[in-house]
C-alpha positions as CSV (number, residue, x, y, z in Angstrom):
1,X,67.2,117.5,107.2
2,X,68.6,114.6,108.1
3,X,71.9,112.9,107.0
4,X,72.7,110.7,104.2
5,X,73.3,107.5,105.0
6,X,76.5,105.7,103.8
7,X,75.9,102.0,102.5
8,X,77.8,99.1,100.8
9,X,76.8,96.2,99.1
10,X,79.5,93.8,98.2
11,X,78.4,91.9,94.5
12,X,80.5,89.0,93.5
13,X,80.6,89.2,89.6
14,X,82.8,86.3,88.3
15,X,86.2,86.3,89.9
16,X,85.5,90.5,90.7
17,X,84.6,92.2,93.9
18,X,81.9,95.1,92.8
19,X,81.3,96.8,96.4
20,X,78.8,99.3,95.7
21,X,78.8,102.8,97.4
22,X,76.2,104.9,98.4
23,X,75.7,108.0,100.3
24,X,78.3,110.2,101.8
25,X,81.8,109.3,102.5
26,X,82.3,111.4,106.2
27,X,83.8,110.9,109.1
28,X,81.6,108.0,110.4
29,X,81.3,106.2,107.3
30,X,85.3,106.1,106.7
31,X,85.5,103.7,109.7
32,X,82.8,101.8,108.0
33,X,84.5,101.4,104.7
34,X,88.4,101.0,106.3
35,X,87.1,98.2,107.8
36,X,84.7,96.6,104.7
37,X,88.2,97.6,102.4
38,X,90.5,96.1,104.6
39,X,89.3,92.6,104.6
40,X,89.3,92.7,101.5
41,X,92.1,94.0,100.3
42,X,94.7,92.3,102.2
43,X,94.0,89.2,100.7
44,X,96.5,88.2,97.6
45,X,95.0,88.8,94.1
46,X,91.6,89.8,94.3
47,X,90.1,91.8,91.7
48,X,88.2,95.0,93.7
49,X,86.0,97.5,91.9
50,X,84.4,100.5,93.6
51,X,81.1,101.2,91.9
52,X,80.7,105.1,93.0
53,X,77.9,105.5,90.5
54,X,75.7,106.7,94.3
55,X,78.4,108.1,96.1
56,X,77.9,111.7,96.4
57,X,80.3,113.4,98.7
58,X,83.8,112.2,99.7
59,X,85.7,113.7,102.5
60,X,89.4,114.3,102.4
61,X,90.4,111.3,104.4
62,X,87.5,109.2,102.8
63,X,90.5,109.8,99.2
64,X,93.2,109.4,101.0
65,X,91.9,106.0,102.6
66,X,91.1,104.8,98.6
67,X,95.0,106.0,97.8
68,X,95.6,103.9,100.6
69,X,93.8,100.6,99.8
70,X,95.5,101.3,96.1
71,X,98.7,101.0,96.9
72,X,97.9,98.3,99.6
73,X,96.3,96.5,96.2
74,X,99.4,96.6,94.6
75,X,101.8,95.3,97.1
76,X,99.2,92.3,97.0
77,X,99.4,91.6,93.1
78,X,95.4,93.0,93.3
79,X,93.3,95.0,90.8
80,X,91.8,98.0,92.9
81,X,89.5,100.4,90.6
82,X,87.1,103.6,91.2
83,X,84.4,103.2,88.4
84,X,81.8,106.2,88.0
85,X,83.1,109.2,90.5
86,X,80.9,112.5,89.9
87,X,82.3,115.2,88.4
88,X,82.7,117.0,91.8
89,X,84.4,113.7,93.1
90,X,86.8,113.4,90.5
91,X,87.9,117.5,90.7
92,X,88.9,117.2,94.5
93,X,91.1,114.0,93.4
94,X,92.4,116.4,90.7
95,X,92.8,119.3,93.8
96,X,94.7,117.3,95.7
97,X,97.1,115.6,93.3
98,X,95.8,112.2,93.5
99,X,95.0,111.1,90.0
100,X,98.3,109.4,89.9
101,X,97.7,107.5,93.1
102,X,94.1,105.8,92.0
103,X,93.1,103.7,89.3
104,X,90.3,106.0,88.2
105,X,87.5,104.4,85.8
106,X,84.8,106.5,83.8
107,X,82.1,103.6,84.0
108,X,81.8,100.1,84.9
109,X,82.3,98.8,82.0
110,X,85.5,100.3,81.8
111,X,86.9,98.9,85.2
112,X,85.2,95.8,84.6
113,X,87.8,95.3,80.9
114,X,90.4,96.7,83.2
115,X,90.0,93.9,85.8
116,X,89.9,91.3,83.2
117,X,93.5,92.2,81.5
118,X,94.7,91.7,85.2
């Protein structure tokens, strides 16, 4: 069997970032995604949204590098939100104590209204 390949797709929807994940969030792919998330983040004021609607496994570090970019979001004056986790997803946030560190959205729709009240 092989491995599931981790993608992005960055969609620009208005004045929102929608970067799209898909796959799973290891080792190798965290690299991929620091560096995506970094760029984009650092800038002042952008509106992020990560649509995890395909994501289906996240790694330990792969959480702590979204608790990361969150609070580099708000030391920028950004909106950074996590639309769509799976229910597995969401109880490992909830294991490790991170709800309060991530702006966690139920659907799109949800982070999209969220962005716009920014």
């Amino acid at each position: 069997m092989s491995p599931t390949v981790f993608t992005t797709q960055v969609e620009e929807r208005g004045d929102v970032q929608i970067i799209h994940l898909k796959g799973m969030l290891g080792y190798d792919a965290y690299f991929q995604l620091k560096e995506l998330l970094d760029s984009l983040v650092i800038a002042d004021g952008p509106r992020l949204i990560l649509n995890c609607t395909r994501l289906d496994y996240v790694n330990s570090k792969g959480l702590m590098l979204l608790a990361r970019c969150q609070r580099m979001a708000e030391a920028n004056n950004s909106f950074f939100g996590i639309a769509s986790l799976n229910s597995r997803i969401i109880r490992a946030v909830e294991i490790l104590g991170m709800g309060k560190l991530v702006k966690l959205f139920p659907t799109m729709d949800d982070a999209l209204a969220a962005a716009a009240d920014v």
